[in-house]
ModelCIF file with pLDDT and N, C-alpha, C, O atoms, coordinates in Angstrom:
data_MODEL
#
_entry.id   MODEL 
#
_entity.id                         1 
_entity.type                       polymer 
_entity.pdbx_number_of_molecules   1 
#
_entity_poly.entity_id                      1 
_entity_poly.type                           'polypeptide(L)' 
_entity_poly.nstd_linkage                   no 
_entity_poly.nstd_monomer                   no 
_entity_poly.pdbx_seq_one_letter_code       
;(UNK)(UNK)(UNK)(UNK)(UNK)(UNK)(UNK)(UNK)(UNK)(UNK)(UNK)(UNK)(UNK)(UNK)(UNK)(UNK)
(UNK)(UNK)(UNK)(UNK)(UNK)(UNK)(UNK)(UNK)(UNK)(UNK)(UNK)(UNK)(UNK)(UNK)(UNK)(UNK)
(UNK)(UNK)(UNK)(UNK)(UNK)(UNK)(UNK)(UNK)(UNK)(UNK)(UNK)(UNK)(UNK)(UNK)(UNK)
;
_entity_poly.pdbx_seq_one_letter_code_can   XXXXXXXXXXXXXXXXXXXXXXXXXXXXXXXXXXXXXXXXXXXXXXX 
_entity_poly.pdbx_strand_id                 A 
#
loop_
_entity_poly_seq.entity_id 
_entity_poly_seq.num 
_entity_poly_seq.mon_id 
_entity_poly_seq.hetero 
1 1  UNK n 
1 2  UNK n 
1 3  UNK n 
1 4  UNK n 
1 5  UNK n 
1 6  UNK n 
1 7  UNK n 
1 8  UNK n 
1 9  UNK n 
1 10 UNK n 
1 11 UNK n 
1 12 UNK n 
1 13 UNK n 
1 14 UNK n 
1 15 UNK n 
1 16 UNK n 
1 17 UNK n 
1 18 UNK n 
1 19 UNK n 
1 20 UNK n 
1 21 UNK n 
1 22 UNK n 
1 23 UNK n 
1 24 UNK n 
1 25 UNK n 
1 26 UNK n 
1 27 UNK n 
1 28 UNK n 
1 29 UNK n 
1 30 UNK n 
1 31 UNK n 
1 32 UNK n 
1 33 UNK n 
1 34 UNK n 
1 35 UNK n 
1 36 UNK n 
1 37 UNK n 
1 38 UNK n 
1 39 UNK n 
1 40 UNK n 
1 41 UNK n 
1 42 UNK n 
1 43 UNK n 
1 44 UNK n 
1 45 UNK n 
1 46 UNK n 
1 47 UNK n 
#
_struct_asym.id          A 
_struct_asym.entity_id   1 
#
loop_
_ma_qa_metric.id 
_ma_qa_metric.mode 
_ma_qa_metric.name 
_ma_qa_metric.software_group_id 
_ma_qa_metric.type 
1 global pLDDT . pLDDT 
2 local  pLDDT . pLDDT 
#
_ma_qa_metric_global.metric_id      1 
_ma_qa_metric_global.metric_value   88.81 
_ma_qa_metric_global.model_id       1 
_ma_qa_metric_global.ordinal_id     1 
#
loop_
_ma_qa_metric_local.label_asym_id 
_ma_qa_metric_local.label_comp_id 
_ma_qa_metric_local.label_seq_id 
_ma_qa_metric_local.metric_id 
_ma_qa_metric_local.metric_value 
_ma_qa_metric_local.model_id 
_ma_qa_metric_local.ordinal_id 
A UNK 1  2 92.00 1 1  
A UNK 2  2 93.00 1 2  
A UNK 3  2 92.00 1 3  
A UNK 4  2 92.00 1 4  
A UNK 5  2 92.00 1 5  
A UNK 6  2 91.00 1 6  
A UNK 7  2 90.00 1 7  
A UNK 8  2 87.00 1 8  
A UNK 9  2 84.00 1 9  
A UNK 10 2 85.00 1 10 
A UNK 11 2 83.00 1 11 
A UNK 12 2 86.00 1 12 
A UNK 13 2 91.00 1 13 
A UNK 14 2 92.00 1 14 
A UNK 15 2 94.00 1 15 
A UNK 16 2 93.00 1 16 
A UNK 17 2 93.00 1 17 
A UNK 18 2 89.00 1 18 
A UNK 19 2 91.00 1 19 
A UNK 20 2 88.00 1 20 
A UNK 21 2 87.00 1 21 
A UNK 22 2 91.00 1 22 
A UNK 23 2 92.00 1 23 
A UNK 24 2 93.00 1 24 
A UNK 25 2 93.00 1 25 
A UNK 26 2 94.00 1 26 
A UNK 27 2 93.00 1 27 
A UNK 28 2 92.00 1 28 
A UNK 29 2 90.00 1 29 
A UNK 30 2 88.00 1 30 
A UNK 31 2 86.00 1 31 
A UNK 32 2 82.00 1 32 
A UNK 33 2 79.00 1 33 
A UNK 34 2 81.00 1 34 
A UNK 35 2 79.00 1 35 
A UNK 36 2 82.00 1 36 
A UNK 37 2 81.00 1 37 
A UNK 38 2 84.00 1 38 
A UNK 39 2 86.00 1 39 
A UNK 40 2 90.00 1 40 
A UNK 41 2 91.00 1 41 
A UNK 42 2 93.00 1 42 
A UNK 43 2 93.00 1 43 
A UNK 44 2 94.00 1 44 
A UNK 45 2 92.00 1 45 
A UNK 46 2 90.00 1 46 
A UNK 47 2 80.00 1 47 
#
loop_
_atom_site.group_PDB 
_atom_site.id 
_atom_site.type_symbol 
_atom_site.label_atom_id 
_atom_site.label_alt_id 
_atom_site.label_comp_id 
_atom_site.label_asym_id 
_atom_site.label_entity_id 
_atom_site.label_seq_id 
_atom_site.pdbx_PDB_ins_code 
_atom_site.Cartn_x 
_atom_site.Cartn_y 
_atom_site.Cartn_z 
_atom_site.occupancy 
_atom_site.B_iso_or_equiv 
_atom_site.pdbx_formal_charge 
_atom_site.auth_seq_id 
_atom_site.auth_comp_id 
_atom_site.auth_asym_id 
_atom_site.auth_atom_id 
_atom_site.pdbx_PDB_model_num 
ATOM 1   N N  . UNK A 1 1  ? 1.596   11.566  -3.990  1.00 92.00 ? 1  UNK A N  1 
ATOM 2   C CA . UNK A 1 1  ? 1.897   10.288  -3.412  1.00 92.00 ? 1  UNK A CA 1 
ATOM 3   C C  . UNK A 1 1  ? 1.326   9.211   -4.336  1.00 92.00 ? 1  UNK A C  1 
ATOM 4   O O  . UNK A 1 1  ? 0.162   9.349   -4.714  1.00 92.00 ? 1  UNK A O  1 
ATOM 5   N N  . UNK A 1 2  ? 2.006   8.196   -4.719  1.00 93.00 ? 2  UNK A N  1 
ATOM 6   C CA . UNK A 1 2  ? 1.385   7.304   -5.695  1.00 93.00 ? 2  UNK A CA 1 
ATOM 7   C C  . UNK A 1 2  ? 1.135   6.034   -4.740  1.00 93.00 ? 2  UNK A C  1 
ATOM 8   O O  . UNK A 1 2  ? 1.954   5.472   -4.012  1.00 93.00 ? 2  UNK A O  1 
ATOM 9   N N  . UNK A 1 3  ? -0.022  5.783   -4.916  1.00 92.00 ? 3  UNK A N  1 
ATOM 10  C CA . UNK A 1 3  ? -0.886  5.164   -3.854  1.00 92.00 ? 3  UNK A CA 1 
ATOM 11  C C  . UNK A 1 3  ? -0.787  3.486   -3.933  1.00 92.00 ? 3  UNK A C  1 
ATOM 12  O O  . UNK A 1 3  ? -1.050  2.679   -3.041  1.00 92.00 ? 3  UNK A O  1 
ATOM 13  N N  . UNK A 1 4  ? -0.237  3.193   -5.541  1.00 92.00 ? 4  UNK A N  1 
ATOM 14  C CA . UNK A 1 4  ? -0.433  1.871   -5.972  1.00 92.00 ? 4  UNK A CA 1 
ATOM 15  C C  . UNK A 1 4  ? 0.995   1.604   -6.879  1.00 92.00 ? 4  UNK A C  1 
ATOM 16  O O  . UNK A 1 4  ? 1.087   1.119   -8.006  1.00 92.00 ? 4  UNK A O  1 
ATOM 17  N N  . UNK A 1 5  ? 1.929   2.035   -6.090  1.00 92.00 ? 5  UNK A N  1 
ATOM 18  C CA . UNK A 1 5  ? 3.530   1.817   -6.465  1.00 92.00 ? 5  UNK A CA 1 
ATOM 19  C C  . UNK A 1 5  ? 4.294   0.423   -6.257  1.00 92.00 ? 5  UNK A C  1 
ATOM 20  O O  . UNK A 1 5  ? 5.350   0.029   -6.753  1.00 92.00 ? 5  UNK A O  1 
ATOM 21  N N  . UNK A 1 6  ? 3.253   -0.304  -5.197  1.00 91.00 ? 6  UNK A N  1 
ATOM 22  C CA . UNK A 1 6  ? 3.531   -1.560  -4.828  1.00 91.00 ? 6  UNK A CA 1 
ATOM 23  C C  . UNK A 1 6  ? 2.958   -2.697  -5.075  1.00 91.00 ? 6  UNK A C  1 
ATOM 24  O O  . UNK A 1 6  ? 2.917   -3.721  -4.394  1.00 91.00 ? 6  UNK A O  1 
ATOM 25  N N  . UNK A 1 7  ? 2.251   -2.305  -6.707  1.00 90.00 ? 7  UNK A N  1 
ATOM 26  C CA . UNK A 1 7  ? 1.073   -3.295  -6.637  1.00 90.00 ? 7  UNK A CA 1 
ATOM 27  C C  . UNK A 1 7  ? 1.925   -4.027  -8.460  1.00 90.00 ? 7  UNK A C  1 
ATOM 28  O O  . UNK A 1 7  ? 2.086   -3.423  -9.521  1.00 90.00 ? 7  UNK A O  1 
ATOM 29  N N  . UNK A 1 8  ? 2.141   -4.935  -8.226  1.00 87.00 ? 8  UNK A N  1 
ATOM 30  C CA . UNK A 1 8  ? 2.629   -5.668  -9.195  1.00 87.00 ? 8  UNK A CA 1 
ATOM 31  C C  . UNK A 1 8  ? 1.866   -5.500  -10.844 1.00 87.00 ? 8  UNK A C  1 
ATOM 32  O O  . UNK A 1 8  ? 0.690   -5.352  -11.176 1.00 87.00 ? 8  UNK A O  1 
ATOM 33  N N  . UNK A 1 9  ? 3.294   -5.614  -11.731 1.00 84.00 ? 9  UNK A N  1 
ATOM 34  C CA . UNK A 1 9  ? 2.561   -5.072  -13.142 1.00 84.00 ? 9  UNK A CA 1 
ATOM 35  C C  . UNK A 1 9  ? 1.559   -4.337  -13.295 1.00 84.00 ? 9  UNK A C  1 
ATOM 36  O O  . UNK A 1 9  ? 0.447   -4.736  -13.641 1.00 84.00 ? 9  UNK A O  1 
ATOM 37  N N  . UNK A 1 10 ? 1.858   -3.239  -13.058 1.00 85.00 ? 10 UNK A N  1 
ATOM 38  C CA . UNK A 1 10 ? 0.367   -2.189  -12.513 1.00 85.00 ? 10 UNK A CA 1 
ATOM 39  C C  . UNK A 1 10 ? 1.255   -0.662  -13.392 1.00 85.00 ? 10 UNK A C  1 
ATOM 40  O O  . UNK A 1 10 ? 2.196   0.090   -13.139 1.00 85.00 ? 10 UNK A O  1 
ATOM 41  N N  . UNK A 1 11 ? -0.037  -0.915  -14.808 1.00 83.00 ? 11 UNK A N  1 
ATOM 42  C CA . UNK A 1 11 ? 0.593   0.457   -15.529 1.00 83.00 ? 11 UNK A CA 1 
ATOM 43  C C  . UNK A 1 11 ? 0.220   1.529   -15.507 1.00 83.00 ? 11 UNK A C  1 
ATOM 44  O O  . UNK A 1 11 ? 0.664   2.475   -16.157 1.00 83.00 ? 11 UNK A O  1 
ATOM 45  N N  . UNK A 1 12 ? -1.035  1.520   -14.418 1.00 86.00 ? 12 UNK A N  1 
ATOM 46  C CA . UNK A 1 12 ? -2.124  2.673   -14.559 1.00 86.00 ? 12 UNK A CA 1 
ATOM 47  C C  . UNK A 1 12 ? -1.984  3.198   -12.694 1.00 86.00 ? 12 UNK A C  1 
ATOM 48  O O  . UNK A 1 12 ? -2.360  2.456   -11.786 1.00 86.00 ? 12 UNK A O  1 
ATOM 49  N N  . UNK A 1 13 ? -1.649  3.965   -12.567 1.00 91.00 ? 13 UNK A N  1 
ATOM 50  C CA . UNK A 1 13 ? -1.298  4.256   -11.305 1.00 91.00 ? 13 UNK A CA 1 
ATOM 51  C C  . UNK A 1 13 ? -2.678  5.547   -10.482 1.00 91.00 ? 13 UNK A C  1 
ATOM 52  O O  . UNK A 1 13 ? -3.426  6.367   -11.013 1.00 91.00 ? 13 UNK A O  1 
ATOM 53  N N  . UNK A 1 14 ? -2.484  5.189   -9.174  1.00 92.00 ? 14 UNK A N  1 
ATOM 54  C CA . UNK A 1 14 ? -3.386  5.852   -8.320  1.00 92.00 ? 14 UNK A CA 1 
ATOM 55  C C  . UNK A 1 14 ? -2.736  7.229   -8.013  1.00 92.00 ? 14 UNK A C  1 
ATOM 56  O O  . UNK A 1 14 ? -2.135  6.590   -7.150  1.00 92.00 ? 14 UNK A O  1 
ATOM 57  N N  . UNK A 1 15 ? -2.270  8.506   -7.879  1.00 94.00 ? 15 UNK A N  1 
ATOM 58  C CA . UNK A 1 15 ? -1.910  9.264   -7.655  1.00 94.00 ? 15 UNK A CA 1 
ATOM 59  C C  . UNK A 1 15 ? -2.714  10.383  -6.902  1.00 94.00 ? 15 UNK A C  1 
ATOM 60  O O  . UNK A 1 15 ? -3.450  11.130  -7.547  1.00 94.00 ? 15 UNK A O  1 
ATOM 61  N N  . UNK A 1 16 ? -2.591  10.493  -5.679  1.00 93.00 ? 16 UNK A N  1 
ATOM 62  C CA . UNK A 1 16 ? -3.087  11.468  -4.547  1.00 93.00 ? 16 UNK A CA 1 
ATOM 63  C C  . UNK A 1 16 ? -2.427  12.481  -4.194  1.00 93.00 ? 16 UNK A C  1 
ATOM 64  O O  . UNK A 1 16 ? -1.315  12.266  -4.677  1.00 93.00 ? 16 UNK A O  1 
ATOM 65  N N  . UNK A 1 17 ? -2.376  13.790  -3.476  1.00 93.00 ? 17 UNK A N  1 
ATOM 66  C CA . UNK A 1 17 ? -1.949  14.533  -2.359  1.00 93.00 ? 17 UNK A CA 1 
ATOM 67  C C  . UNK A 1 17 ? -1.942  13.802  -1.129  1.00 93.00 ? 17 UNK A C  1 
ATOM 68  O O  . UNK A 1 17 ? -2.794  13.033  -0.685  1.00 93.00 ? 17 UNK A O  1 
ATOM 69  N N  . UNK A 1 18 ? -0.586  14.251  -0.536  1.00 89.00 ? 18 UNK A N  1 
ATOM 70  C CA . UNK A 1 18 ? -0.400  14.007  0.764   1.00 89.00 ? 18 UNK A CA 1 
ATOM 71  C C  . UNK A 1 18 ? -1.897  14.847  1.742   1.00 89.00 ? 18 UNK A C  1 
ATOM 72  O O  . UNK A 1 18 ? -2.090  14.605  2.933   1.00 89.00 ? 18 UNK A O  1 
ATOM 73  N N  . UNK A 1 19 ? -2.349  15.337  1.322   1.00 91.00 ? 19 UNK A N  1 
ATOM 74  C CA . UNK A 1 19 ? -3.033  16.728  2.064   1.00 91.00 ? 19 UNK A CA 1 
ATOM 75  C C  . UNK A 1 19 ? -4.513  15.312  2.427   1.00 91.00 ? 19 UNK A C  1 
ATOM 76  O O  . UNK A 1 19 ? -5.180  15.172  3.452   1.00 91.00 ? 19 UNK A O  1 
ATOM 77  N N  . UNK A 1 20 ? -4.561  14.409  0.960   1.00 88.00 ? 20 UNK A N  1 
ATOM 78  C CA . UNK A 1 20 ? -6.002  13.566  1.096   1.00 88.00 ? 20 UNK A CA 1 
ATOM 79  C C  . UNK A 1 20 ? -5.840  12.947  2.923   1.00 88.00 ? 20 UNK A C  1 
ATOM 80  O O  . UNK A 1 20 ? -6.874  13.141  3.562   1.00 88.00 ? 20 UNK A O  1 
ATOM 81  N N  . UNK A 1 21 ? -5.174  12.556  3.387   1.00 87.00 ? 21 UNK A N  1 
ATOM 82  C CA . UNK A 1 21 ? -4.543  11.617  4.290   1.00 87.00 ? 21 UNK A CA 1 
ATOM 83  C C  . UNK A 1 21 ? -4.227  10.441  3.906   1.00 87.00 ? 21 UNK A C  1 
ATOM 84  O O  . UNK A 1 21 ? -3.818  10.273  2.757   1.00 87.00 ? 21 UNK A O  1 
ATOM 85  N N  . UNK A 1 22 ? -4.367  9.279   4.888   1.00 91.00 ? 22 UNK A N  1 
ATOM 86  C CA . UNK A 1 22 ? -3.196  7.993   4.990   1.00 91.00 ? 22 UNK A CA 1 
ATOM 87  C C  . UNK A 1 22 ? -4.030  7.498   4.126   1.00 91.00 ? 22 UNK A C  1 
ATOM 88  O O  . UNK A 1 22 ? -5.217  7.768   3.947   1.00 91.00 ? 22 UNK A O  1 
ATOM 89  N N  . UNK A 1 23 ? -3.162  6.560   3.457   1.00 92.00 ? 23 UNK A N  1 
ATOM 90  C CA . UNK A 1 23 ? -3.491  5.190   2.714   1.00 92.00 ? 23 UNK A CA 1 
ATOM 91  C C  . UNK A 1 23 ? -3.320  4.337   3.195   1.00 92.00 ? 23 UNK A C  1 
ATOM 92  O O  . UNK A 1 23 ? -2.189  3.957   3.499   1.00 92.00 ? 23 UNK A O  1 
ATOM 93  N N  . UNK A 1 24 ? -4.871  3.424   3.563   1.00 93.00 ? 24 UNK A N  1 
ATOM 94  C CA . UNK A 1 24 ? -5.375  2.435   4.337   1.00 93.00 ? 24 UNK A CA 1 
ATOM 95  C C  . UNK A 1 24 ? -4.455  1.388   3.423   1.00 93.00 ? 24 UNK A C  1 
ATOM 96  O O  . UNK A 1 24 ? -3.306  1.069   3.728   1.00 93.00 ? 24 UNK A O  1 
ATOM 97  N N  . UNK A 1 25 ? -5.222  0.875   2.161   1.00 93.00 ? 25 UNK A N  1 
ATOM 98  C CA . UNK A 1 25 ? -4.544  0.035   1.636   1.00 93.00 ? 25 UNK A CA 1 
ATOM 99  C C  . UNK A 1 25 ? -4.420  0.124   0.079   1.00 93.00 ? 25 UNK A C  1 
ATOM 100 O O  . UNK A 1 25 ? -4.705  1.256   -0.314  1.00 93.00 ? 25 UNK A O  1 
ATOM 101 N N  . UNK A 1 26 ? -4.162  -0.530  -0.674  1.00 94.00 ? 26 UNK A N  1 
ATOM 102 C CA . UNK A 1 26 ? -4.425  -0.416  -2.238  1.00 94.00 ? 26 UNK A CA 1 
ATOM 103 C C  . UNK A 1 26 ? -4.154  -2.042  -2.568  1.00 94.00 ? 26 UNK A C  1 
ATOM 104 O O  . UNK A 1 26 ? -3.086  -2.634  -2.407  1.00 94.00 ? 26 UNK A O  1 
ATOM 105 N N  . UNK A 1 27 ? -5.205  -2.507  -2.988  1.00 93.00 ? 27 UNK A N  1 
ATOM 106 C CA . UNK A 1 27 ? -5.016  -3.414  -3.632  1.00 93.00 ? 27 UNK A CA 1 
ATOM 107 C C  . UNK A 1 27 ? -6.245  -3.907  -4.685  1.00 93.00 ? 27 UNK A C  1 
ATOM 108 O O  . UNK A 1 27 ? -7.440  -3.624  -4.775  1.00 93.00 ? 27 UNK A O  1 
ATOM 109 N N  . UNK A 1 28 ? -5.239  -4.878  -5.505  1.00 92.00 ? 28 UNK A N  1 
ATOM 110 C CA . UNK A 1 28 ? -6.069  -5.906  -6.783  1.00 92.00 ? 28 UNK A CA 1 
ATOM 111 C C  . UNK A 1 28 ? -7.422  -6.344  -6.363  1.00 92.00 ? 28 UNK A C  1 
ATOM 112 O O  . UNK A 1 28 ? -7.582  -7.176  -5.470  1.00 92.00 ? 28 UNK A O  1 
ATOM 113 N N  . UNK A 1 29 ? -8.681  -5.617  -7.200  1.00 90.00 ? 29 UNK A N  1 
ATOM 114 C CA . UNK A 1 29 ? -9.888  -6.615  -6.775  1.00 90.00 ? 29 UNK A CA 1 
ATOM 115 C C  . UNK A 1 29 ? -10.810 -7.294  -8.136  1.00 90.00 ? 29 UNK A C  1 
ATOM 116 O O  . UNK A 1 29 ? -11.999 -7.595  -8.037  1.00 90.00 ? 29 UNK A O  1 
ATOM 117 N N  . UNK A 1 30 ? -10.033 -7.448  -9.329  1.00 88.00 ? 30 UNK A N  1 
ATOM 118 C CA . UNK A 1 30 ? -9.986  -8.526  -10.252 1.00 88.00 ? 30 UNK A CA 1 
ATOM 119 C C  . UNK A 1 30 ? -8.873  -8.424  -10.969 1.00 88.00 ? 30 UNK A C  1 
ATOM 120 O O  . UNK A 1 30 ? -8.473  -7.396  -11.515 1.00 88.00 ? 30 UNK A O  1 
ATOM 121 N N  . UNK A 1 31 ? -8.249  -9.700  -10.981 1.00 86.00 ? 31 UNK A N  1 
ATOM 122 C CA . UNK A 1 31 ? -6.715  -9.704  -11.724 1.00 86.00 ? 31 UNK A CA 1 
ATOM 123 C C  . UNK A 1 31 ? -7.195  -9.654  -13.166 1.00 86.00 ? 31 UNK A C  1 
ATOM 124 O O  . UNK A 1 31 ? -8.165  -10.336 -13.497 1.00 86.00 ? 31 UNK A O  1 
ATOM 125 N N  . UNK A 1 32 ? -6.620  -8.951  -13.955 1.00 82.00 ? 32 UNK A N  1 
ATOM 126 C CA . UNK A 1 32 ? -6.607  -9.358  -15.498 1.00 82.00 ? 32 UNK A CA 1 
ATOM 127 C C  . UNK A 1 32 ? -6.804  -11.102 -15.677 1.00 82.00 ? 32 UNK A C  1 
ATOM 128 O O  . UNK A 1 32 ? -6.668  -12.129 -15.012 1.00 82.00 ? 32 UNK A O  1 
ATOM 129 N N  . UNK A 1 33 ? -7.194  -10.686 -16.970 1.00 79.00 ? 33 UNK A N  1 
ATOM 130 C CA . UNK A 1 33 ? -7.739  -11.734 -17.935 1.00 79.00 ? 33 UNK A CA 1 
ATOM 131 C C  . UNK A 1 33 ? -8.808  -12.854 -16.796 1.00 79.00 ? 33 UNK A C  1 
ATOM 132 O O  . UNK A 1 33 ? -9.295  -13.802 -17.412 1.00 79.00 ? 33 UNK A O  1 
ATOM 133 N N  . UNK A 1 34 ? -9.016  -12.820 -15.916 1.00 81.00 ? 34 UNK A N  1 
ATOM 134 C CA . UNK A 1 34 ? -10.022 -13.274 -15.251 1.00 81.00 ? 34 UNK A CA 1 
ATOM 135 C C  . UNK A 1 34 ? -11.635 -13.210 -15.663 1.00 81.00 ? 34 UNK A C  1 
ATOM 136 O O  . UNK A 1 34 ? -12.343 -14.031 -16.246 1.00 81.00 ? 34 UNK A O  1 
ATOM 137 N N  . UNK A 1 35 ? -12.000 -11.530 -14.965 1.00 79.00 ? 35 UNK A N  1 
ATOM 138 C CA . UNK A 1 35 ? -13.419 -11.061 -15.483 1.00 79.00 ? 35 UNK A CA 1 
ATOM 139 C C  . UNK A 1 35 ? -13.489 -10.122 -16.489 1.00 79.00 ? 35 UNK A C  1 
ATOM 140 O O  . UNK A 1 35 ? -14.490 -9.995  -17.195 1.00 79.00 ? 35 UNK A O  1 
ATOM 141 N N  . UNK A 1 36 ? -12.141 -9.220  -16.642 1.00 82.00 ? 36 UNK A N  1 
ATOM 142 C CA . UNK A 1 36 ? -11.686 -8.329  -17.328 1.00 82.00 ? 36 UNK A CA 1 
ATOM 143 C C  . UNK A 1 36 ? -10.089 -8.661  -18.357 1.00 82.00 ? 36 UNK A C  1 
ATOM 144 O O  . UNK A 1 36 ? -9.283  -9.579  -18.200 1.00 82.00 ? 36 UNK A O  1 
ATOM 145 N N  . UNK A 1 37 ? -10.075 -7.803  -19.142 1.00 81.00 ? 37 UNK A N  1 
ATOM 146 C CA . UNK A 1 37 ? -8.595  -7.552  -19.917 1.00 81.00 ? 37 UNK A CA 1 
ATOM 147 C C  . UNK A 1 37 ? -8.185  -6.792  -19.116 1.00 81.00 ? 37 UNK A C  1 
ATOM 148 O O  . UNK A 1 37 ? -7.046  -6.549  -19.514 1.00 81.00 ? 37 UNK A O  1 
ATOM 149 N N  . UNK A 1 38 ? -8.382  -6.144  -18.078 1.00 84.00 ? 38 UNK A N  1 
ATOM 150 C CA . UNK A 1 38 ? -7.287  -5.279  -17.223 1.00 84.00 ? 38 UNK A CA 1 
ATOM 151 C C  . UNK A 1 38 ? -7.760  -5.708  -15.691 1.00 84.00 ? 38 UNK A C  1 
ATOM 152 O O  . UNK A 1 38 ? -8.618  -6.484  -15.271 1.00 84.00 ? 38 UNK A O  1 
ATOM 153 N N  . UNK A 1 39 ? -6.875  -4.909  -15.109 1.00 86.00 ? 39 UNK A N  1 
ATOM 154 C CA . UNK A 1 39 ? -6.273  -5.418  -13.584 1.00 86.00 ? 39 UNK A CA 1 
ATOM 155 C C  . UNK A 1 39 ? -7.266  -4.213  -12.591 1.00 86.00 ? 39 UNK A C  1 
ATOM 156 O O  . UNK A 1 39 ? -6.886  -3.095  -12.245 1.00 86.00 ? 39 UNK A O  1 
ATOM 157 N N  . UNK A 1 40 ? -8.350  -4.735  -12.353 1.00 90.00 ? 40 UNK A N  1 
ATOM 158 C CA . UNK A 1 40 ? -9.330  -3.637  -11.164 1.00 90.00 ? 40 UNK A CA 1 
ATOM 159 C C  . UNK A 1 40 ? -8.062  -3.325  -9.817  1.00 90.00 ? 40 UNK A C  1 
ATOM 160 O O  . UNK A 1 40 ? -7.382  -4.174  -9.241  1.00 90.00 ? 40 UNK A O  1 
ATOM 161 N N  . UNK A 1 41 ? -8.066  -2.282  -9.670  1.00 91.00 ? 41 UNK A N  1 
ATOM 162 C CA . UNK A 1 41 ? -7.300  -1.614  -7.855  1.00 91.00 ? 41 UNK A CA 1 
ATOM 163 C C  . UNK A 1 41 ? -8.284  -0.778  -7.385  1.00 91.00 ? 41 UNK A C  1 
ATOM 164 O O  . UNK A 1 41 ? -8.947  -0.192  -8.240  1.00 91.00 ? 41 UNK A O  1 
ATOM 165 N N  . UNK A 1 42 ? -8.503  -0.609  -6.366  1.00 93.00 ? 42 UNK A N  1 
ATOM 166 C CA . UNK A 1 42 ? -9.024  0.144   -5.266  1.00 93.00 ? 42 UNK A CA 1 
ATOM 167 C C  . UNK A 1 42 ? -8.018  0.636   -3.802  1.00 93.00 ? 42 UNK A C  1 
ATOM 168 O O  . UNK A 1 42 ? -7.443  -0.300  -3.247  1.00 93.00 ? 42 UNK A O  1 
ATOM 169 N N  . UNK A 1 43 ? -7.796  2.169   -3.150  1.00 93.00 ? 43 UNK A N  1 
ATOM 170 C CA . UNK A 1 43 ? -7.394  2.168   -2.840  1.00 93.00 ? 43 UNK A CA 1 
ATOM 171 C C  . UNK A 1 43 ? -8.370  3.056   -1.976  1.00 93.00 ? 43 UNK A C  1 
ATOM 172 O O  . UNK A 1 43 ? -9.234  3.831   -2.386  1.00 93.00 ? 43 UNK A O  1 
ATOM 173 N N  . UNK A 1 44 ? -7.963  2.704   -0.469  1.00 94.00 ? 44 UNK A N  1 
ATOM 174 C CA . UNK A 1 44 ? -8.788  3.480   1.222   1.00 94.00 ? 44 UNK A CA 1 
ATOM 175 C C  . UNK A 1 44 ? -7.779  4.277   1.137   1.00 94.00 ? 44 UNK A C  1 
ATOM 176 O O  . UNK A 1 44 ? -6.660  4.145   0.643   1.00 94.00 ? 44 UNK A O  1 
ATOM 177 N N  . UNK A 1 45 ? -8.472  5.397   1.853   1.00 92.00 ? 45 UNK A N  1 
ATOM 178 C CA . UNK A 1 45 ? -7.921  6.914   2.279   1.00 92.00 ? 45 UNK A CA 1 
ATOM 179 C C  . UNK A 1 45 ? -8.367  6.845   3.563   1.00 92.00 ? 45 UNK A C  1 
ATOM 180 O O  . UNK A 1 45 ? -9.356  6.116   3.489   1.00 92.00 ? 45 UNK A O  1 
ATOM 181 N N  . UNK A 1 46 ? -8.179  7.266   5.018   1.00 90.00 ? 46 UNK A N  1 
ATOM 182 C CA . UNK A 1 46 ? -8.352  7.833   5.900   1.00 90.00 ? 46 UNK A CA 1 
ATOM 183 C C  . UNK A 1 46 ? -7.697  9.448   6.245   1.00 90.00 ? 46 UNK A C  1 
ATOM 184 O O  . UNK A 1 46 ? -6.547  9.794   5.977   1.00 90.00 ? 46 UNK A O  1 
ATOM 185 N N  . UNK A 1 47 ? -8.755  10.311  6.907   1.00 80.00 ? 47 UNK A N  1 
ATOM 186 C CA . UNK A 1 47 ? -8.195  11.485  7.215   1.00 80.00 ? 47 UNK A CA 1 
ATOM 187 C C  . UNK A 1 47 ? -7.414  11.433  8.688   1.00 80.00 ? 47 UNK A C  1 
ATOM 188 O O  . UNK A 1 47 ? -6.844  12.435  9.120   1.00 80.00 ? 47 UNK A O  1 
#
């Protein structure tokens, strides 16, 4: 299941098993060129 398929210009992808459970959410928590040259994501799992 790719966890971060909906997350805009996003080349580096999150990829899970269905087996982990649900995906709470996935999102941006520093946009490029801000604090970094690349784009921070974080993504919640619940079982």
């Amino acid at each position: 299941m790719n966890a971060t398929e909906e997350i805009d210009e996003n080349i580096d992808h999150i990829v899970v098993p269905k087996t982990f459970g649900n995906i709470e959410e996935a999102k941006v928590f520093v946009d490029k060129n801000i604090l970094s040259d690349h784009k921070g994501i974080y993504i919640s799992i619940t079982n």
